[in-house]
C-alpha positions as CSV (number, residue, x, y, z in Angstrom):
1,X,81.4,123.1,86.5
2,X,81.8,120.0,88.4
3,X,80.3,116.6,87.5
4,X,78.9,115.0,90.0
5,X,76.7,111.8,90.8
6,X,74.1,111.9,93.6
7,X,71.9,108.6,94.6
8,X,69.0,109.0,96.7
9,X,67.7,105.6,98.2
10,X,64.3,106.1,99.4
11,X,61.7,103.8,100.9
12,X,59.7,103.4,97.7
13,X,62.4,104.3,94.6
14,X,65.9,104.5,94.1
15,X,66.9,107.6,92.0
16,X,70.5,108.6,90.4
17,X,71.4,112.3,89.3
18,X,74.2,113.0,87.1
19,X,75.0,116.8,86.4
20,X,77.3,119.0,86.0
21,X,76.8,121.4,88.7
22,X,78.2,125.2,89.5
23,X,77.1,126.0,92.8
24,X,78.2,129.3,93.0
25,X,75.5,130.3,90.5
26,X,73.1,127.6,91.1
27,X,73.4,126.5,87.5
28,X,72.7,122.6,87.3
29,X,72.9,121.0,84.3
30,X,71.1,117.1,83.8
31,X,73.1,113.8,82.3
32,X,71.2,111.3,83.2
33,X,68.7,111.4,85.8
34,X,66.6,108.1,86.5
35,X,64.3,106.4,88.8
36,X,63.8,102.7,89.8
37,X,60.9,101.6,91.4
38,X,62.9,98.4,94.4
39,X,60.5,98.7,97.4
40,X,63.2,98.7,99.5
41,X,61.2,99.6,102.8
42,X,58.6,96.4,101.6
43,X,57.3,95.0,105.2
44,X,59.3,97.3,107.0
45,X,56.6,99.4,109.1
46,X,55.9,95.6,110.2
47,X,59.3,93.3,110.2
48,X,61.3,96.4,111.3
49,X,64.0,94.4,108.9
50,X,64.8,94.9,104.9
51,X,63.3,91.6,103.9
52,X,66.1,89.8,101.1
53,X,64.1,90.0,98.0
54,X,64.1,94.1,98.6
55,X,67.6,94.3,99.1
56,X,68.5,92.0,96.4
57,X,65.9,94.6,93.7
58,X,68.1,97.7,95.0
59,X,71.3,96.0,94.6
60,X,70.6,95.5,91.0
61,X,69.6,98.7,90.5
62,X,73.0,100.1,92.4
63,X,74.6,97.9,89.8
64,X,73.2,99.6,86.6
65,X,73.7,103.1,87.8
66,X,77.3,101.9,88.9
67,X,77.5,101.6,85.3
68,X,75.9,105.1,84.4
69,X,78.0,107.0,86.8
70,X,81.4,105.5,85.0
71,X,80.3,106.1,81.7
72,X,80.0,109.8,82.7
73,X,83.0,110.0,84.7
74,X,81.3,111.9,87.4
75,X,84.3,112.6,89.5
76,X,82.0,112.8,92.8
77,X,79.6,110.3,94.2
78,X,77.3,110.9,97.5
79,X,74.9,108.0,98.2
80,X,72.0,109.1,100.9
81,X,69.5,107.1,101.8
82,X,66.2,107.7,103.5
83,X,63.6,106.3,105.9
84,X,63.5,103.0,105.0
85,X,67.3,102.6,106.5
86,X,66.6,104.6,109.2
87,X,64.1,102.3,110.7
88,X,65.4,98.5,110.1
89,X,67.4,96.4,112.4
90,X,70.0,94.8,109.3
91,X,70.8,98.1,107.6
92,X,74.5,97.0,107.8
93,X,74.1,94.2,105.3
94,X,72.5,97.1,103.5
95,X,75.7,99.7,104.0
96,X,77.9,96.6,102.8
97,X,76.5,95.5,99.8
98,X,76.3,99.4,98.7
99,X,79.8,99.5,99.1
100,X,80.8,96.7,97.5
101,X,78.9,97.9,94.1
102,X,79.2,101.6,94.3
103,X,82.3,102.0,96.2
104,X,81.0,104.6,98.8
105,X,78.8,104.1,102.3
106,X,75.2,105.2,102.0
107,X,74.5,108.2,104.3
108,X,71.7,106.9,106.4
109,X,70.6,110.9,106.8
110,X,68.3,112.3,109.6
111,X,64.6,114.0,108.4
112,X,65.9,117.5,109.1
113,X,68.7,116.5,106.5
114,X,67.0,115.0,104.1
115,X,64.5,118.3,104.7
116,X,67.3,120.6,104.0
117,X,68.8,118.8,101.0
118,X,64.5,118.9,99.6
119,X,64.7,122.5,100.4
120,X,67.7,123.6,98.5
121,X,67.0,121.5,95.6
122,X,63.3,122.8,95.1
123,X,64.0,126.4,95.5
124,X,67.0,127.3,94.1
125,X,65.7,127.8,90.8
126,X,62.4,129.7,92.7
127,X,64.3,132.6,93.5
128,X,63.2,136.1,92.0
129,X,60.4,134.5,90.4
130,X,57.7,137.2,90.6
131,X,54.6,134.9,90.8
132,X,55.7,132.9,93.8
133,X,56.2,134.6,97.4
134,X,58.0,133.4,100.1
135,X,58.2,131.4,102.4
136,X,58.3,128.3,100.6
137,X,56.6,125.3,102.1
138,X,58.2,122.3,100.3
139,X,56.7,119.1,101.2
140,X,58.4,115.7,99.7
141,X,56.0,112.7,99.9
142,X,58.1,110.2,100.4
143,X,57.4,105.7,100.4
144,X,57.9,105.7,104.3
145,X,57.9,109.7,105.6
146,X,56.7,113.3,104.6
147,X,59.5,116.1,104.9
148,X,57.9,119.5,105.7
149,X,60.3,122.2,105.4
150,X,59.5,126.5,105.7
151,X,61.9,128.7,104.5
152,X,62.7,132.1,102.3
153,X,66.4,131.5,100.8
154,X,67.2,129.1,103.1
155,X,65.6,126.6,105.3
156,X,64.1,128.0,108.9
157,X,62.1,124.9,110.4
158,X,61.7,121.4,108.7
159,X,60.2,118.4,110.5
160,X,60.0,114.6,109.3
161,X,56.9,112.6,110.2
162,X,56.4,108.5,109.3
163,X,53.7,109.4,106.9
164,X,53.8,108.4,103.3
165,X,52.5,106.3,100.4
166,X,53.9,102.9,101.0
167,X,53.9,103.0,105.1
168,X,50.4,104.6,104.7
169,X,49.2,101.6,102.2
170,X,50.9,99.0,104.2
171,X,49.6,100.0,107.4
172,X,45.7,100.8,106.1
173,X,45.2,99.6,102.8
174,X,46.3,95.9,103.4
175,X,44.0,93.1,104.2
176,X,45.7,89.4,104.1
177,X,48.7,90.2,102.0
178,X,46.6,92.5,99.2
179,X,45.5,95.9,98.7
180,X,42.0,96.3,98.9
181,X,40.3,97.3,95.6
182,X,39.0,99.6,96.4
183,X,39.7,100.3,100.1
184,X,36.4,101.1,102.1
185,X,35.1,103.9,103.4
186,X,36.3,102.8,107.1
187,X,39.9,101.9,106.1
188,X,40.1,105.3,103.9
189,X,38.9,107.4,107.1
190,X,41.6,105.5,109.1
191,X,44.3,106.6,107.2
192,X,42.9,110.1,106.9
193,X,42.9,109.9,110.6
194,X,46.9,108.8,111.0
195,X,47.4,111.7,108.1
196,X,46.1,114.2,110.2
197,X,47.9,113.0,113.6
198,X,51.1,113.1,111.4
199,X,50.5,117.0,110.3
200,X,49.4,117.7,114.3
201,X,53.3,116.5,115.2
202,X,54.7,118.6,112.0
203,X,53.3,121.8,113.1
204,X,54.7,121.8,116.7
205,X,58.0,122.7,114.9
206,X,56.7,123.9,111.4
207,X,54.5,126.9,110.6
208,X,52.6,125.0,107.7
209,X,50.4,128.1,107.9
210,X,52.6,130.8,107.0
211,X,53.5,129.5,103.9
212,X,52.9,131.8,100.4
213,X,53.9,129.2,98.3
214,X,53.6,125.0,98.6
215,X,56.1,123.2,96.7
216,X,55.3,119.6,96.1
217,X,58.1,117.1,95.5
218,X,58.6,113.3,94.5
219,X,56.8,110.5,92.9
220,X,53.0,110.8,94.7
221,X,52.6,114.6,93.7
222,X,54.4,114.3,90.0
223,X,51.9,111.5,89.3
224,X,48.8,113.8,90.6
225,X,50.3,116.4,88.1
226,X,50.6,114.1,85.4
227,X,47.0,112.7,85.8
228,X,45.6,116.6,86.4
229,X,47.0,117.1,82.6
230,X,46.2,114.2,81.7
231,X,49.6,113.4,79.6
232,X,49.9,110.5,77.2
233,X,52.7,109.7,78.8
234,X,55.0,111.0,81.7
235,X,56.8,114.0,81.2
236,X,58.8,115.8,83.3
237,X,59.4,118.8,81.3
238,X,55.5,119.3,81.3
239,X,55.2,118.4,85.1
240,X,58.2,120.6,86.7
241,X,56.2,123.8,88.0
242,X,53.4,122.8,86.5
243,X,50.6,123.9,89.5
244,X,47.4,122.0,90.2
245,X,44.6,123.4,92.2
246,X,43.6,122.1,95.2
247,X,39.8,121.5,94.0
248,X,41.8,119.3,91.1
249,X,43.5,117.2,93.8
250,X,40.7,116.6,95.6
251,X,38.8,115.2,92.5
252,X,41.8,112.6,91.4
253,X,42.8,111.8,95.1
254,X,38.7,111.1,95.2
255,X,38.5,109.1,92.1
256,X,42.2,107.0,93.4
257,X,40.3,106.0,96.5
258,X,37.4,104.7,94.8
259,X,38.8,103.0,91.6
260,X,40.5,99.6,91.2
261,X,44.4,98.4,90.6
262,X,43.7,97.7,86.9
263,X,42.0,101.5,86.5
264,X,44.7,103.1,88.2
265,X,46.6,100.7,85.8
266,X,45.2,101.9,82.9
267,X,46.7,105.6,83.5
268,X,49.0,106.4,80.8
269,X,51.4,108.3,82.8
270,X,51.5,106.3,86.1
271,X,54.8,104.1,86.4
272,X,53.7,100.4,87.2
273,X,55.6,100.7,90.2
274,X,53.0,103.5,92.0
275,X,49.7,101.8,90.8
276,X,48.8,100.3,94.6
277,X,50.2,103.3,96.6
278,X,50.0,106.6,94.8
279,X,45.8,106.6,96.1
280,X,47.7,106.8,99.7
281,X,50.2,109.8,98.3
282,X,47.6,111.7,96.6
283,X,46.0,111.8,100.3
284,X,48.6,113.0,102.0
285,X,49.0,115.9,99.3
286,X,45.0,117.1,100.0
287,X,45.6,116.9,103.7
288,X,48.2,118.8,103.4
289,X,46.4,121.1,101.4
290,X,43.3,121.3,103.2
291,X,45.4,122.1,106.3
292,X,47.4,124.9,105.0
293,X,44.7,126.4,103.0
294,X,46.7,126.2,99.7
295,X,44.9,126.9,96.4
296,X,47.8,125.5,94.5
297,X,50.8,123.0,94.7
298,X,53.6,124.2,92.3
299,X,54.9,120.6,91.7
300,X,58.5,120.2,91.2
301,X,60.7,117.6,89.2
302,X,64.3,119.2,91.3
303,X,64.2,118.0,94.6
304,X,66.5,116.2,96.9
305,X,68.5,115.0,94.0
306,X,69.4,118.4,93.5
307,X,69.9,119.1,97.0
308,X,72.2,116.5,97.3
309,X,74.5,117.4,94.0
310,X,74.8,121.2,95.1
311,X,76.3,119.9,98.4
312,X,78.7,117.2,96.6
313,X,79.6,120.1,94.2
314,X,80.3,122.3,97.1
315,X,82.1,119.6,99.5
316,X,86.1,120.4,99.5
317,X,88.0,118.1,97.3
């Protein structure tokens, strides 16, 4: 076994993996594995920059897993970060002050990357299960994009599109610096509208439709699952392949829509940090649903995380 660290800087979250990993069996085994809400991708749809305050929130969260990571003794780090990065004109200061805490560049990966690593991580543990046929669809619903990725054992097509919770809230959802609460009907039927447009460019390279099985990954589908059971609190042993029908999503993407910050609020199981955006995640899951004709999402906790750590594990010395 190797131990190994993997950080995953999204748009919306920040997450850290440490685990000792065998990746000749496919055996991975959790140490710590966390999630901090930074908003690093805040005003970036419209700024096309990482505004301060954001950076500033993800450095102090590099800073606490800096500490996690040595307290382990991980003896391998890998630091890849997502859309957010991909789309802003100062990611350098970014790259720097990364560095300077963690002591390793963030790896500002493509969408077909971060599609692969989402791949690997949610099926890996899928294989030979009897109640699940291949191909896999795994979709991660990310702050800024949705990775679609087809595959058996190993990834065949994948495709990035700039559709997800916080871009899709920003862009629709917004009115004069606040989130409308509730949204109308005409601002809800505008980001249905971009959803669609988003899952029209995704299947000129992906064959949604011949998917068996839809995986759903990250924060936006966890949360649906976690509502669906309606858990006292979240928890992710309860939520990994846990599967929620599509009639089920359509009712809690329906009620999101339609109810107000402190409602969502009120949720037991929703992390403060996904109150004003997870209405926009939940629907991009039902389109992506509705599209693909799924009965089911088998939602899972091991995602790119996991993708990433195999690949550190594997990565000559």
């Amino acid at each position: 076994m190797t131990r190994v660290a993997a950080v995953d800087c999204g748009t919306n979250s920040i997450r850290l993996l440490v685990a000792d990993v065998d990746p000749d069996s496919g055996e991975l085994v959790d140490l710590d594995r966390r999630m901090t809400i930074v908003r690093l991708g805040q005003g970036v749809d419209r700024t096309g920059r990482l505004a301060p305050e954001a950076l500033e929130r993800t450095f102090a969260a590099c800073r606490d897993y800096a500490a996690i990571i040595k307290e382990h003794g991980a003896e391998r780090l890998r630091f890849v970060a997502t859309s957010a990065t991909r789309d802003a004109g100062n990611r350098d200061e970014f790259v720097r002050g990364v560095v300077d805490i963690l002591g390793v560049a963030p790896e500002v990966v493509t969408g077909d990357q971060e599609a692969e690593f989402s791949f690997t991580g949610a099926t890996k543990e899928l294989t030979g299960r009897a109640d699940l046929h291949r191909p896999y669809l795994v979709v991660d619903i990310g702050g800024g994009s949705t990775e679609f990725v087809v595959g058996e054992e190993h990834m065949r097509a994948a495709r990035s599109v700039d559709v997800g919770c916080v871009r899709m809230t920003e862009r629709h959802l917004v009115r004069d610096g606040v989130v409308s609460d509730p949204p109308s009907a005409e601002q809800i039927a505008a980001m249905r509208a971009d959803i669609e447009a988003a899952l029209d460019l995704a299947e000129e390279s992906v064959p949604l439709r011949e998917a068996k099985t839809l995986v759903g990954l990250a924060g936006s589908v966890t949360t649906v699952s976690a509502i669906a059971q309606d858990l006292p609190e979240y928890d992710s042993t309860r939520i990994h392949h846990s599967r929620v029908t599509v009639d089920r999503v359509r009712e809690i993407t329906d009620w999101l829509l339609h109810s107000t910050h402190a409602e969502r609020a009120a949720v037991p199981s929703m992390h403060p940090g996904r109150v004003d955006v997870i209405a926009a995640g939940a629907l991009v899951l039902l389109a992506i649903m509705e599209r693909t004709r799924a009965e089911e999402v088998v939602v899972s906790e091991h995602d790119i995380l996991d993708g990433i750590a195999f690949e550190v594990a594997q990565a000559p010395q």
